[in-house]
C-alpha positions in Angstrom: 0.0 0.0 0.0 1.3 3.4 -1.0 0.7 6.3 2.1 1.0 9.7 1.2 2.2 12.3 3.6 1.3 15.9 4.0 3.6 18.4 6.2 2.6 21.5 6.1 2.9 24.8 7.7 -0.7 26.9 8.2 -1.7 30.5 8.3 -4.2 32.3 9.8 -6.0 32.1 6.3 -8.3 29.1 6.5 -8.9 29.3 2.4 -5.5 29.7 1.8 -4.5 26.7 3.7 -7.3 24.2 2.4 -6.4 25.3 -0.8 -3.0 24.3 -0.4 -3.8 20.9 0.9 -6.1 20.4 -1.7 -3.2 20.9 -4.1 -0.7 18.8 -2.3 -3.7 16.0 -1.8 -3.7 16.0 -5.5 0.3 15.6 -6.1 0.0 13.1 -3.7 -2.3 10.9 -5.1 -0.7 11.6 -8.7 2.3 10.0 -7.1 0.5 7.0 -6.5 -0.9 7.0 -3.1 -4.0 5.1 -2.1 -4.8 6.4 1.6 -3.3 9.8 2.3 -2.9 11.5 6.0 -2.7 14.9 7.2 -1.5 16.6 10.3 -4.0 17.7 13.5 -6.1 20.3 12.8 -5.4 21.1 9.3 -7.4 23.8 8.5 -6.1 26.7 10.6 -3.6 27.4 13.1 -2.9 25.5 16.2 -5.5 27.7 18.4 -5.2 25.7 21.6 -2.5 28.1 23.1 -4.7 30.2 24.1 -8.2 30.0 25.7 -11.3 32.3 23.9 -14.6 31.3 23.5 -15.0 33.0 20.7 -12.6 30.2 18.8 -15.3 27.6 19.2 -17.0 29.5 16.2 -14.2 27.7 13.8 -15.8 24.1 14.7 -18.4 22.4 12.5 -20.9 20.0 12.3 -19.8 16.0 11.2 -20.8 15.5 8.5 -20.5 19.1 7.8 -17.9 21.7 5.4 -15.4 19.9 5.7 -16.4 16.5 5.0 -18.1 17.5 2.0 -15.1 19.5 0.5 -12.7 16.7 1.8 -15.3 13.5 0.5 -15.4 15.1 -3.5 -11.8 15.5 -3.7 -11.2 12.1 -2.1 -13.6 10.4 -5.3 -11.5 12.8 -7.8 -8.4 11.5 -6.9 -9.6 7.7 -5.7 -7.5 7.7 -2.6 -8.7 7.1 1.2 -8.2 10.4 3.3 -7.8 11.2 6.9 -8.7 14.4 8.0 -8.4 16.0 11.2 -10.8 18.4 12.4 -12.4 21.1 15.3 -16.2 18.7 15.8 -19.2 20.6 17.2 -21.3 18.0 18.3 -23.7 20.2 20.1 -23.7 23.7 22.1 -21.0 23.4 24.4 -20.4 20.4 23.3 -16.9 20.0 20.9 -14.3 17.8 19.9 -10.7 17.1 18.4 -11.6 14.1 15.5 -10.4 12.2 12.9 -12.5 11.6 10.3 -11.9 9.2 7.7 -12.9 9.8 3.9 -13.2 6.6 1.6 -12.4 6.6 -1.8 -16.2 7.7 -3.1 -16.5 10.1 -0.7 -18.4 8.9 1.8 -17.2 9.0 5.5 -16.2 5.6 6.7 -16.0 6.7 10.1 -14.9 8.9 12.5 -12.8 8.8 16.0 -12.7 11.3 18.7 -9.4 12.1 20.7 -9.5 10.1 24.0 -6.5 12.0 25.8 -6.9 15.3 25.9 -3.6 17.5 27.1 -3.3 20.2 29.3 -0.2 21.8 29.3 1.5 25.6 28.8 0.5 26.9 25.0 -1.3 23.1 24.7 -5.0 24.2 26.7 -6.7 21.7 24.6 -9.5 21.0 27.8 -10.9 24.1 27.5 -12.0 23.3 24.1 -12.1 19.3 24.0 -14.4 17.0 25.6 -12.4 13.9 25.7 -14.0 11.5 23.1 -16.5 8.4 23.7 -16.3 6.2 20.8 -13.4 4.3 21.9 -10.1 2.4 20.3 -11.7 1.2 17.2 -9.9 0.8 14.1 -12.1 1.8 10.7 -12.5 -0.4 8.0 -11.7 0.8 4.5 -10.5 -0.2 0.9 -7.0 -0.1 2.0 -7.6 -1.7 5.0 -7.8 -1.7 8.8 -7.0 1.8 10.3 -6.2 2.8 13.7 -6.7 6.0 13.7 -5.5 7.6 16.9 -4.8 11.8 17.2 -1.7 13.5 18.6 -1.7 12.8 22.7 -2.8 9.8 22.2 0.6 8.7 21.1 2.3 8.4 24.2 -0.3 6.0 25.5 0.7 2.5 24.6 -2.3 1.2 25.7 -4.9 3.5 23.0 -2.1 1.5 20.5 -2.4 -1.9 22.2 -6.4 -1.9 22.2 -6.7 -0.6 18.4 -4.2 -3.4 17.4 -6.2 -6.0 19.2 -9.2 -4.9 17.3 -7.7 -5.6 14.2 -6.0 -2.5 13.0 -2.8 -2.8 10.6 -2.0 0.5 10.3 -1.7 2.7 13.3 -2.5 6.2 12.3 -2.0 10.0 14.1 -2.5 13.0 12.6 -0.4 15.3 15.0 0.7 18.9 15.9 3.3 19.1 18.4 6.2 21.2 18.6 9.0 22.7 20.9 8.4 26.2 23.3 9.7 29.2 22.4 12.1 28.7 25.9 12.9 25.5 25.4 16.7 24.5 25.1 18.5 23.6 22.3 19.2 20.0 24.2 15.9 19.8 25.7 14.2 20.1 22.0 16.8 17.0 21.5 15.1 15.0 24.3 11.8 15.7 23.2 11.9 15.0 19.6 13.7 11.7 20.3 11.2 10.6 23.2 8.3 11.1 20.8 10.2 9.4 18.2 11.1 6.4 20.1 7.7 5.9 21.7 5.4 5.7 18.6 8.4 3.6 17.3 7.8 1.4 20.2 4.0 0.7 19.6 5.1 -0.2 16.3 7.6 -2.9 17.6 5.1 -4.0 20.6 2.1 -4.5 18.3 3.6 -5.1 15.1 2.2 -2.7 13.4 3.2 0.1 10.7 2.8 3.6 12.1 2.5 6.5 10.2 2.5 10.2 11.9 2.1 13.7 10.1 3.1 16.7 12.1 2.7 20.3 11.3 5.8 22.9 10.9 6.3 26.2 11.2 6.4 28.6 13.7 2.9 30.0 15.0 2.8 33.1 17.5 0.9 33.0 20.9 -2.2 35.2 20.5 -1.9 36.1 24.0 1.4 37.4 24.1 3.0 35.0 27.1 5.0 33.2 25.2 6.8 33.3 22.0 4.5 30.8 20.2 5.2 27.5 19.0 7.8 26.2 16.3 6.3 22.8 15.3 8.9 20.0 14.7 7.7 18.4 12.1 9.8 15.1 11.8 7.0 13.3 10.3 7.7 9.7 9.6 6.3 6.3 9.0 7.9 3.2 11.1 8.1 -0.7 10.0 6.2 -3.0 12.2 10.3 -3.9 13.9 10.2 -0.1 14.2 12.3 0.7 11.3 12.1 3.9 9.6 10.7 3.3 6.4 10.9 7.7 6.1 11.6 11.1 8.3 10.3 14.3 7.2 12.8 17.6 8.0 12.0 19.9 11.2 10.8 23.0 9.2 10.3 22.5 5.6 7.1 21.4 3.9 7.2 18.4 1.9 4.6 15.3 0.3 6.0 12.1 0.4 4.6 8.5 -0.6 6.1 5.7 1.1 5.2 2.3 0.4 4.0 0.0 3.1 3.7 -4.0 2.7 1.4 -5.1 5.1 2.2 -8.5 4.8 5.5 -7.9 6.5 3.4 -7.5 10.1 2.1 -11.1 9.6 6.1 -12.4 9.6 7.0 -10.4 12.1 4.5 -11.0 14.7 5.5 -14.7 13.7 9.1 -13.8 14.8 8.3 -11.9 18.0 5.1 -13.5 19.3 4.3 -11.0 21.9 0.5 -11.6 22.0 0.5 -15.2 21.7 2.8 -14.4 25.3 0.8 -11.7 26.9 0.2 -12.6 30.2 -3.6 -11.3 30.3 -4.4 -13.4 33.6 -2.2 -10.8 35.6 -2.9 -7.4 34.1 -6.0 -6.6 36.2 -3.8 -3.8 37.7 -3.9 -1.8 34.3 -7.6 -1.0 34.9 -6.7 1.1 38.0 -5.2 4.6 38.1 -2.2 3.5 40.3 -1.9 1.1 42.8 -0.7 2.2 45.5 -2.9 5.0 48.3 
C-alpha cells in the first residue's frame, strides 16, 4: 500500500490553507498514493495556546464543510483520506476528531481524541471534551486503520487496544512542537522521546505507524510566550520499528512511502508477543495507580 504524507505549515488564512492541501492532496495521489494522511487540525492554526470562547466558532458539524469539500476530492483522486478536524457535536459540546474519507466520498468513520492535554501553549480542555467512541480501528478499501490523534501517542495502551481490534495501520494525525524557551538540548530530548515511543508501539504490536506533524512557527495570541515552532519530523515506522521515512524539522514536503502489510504477519510470527501476553495478571492496568 502506498501512504501519502502531507507536512505542512498553516496561516491564519483558513482558504489559503485548504487550498494548499487540496493541491498537495492531488500531487499526492498523482504519485500513487492510495490512503493519504494529514496533520491535526489542518485547516487553521494551532489555536489551543490560548483559551477564547469565541474560537469555538471555527468548529463544524460531522458531516458538515469539511467532509463535503474533503469526500469530492477524495472520489476525484480515488484515494482514502484522513482528516483532522475542530467537531461541534452540540452547544458546548466539541471535539478534536479524525474523520476518515473513503475513496467515493463517503465517511467511513470517525474517532474522537481520547487524551486530551493540558499543558503551557497546549489548553486543549478548554475546548475538548475527551472522546467516547473508543479504540476502534475503521474499515476501508485499503484496510484496517487505527486512527489515533496526537496525545494519544504516548499512551501505549490507546495503540495496544486498536491493534487488538484488528488494525494494521496505526495512524496520528499530529501537531506538536518545541516552546519558544525550550533549550536547544531539551528540543533534542523531546523530539527523540516522541520518536522512540510511537516507534515502540510499532515494535510491541507489530504494526506500521504513520504520523504527520505540522511545521512552522505560530505566534501565541496572547502574548505570554513566543508561540510554537512545530517540529515536524514526520515519519512512517516498519512494524520492527524501522524507519521506512523522516520528514525535516521546518520544511514542507509530500511524500509517498510504500507499506507491505504482509511484513506484520512475519514479524508477529518472529516476535510473538501476543501469543505471550500474560492477560491473567494485568487486572492492575484497569486502575489509576496502585498504591494509596
Amino acid at each position: 500500500m502506498k501512504v501519502g504524507l502531507i507536512q505542512q505549515k498553516n496561516s491564519a488564512d483558513k482558504e489559503g490553507n485548504v487550498a494548499k492541501l487540496q493541491d498537495s492532496i492531488r500531487k499526492a495521489a498523482a504519485m500513487g498514493a492510495e490512503l493519504i494522511v494529514l496533520q491535526e487540525l489542518h485547516n487553521g492554526l494551532y489555536f489551543c495556546q490560548t483559551e477564547d470562547t469565541r474560537l469555538f466558532d471555527q468548529a463544524e458539524l460531522i458531516p458538515g464543510p469539511s467532509t463535503e469539500l474533503f469526500g469530492k476530492l477524495a472520489k476525484e483522486v480515488g484515494a482514502v483520506l484522513v482528516l483532522s478536524l475542530f467537531e461541534r457535536r452540540a452547544p458546548g459540546l466539541y471535539h478534536n476528531t479524525a474523520v476518515v474519507m473513503e475513496k467515493d466520498g463517503t465517511i467511513a468513520g470517525k474517532y474522537r481524541k481520547m487524551h486530551i492535554p493540558d499543558d503551557p501553549a497546549y489548553y486543549e480542555k478548554f475546548y475538548f471534551t475527551p472522546g467516547d467512541l473508543g479504540f476502534n480501528p475503521i474499515d476501508t478499501s485499503v484496510g484496517r486503520l487505527g486512527v489515533l490523534v496526537c496525545w494519544d501517542q504516548w499512551f501505549p495502551e490507546a495503540a495496544r487496544l486498536m491493534a487488538m481490534r484488528g488494525a494494521e495501520l496505526l495512524v496520528y494525525p499530529t501537531a506538536i512542537g518545541w516552546e519558544s524557551s525550550d533549550t536547544e538540548e531539551e528540543k533534542r530530548r523531546q523530539l527523540g522521546a516522541w520518536v522512540t515511543v510511537q516507534r515502540g508501539h510499532a515494535v510491541a504490536n507489530g504494526l506500521p505507524v504513520v504520523t504527520v506533524n505540522r511545521t512552522g512557527h505560530e505566534p501565541d495570541p496572547s502574548g505570554q510566550t513566543a508561540g510554537i515552532r512545530f517540529w515536524g519530523n514526520s515519519f512512517v515506522a516498519g512494524p520492527q520499528g524501522e524507519l521506512l521515512t523522516e520528514f525535516p524539522n521546518d520544511e514542507e514536503e509530500i511524500r509517498v512511502v510504500e507499506i507491505d502489510k504482509a511484513r506484520s504477519e512475519n514479524v508477529r510470527r518472529w516476535w510473538p508477543f501476543f501469543r505471550d501476553r500474560r492477560i491473567d495478571a494485568y487486572e492492575g492496568l484497569g486502575k489509576r495507580f496502585l498504591t494509596e
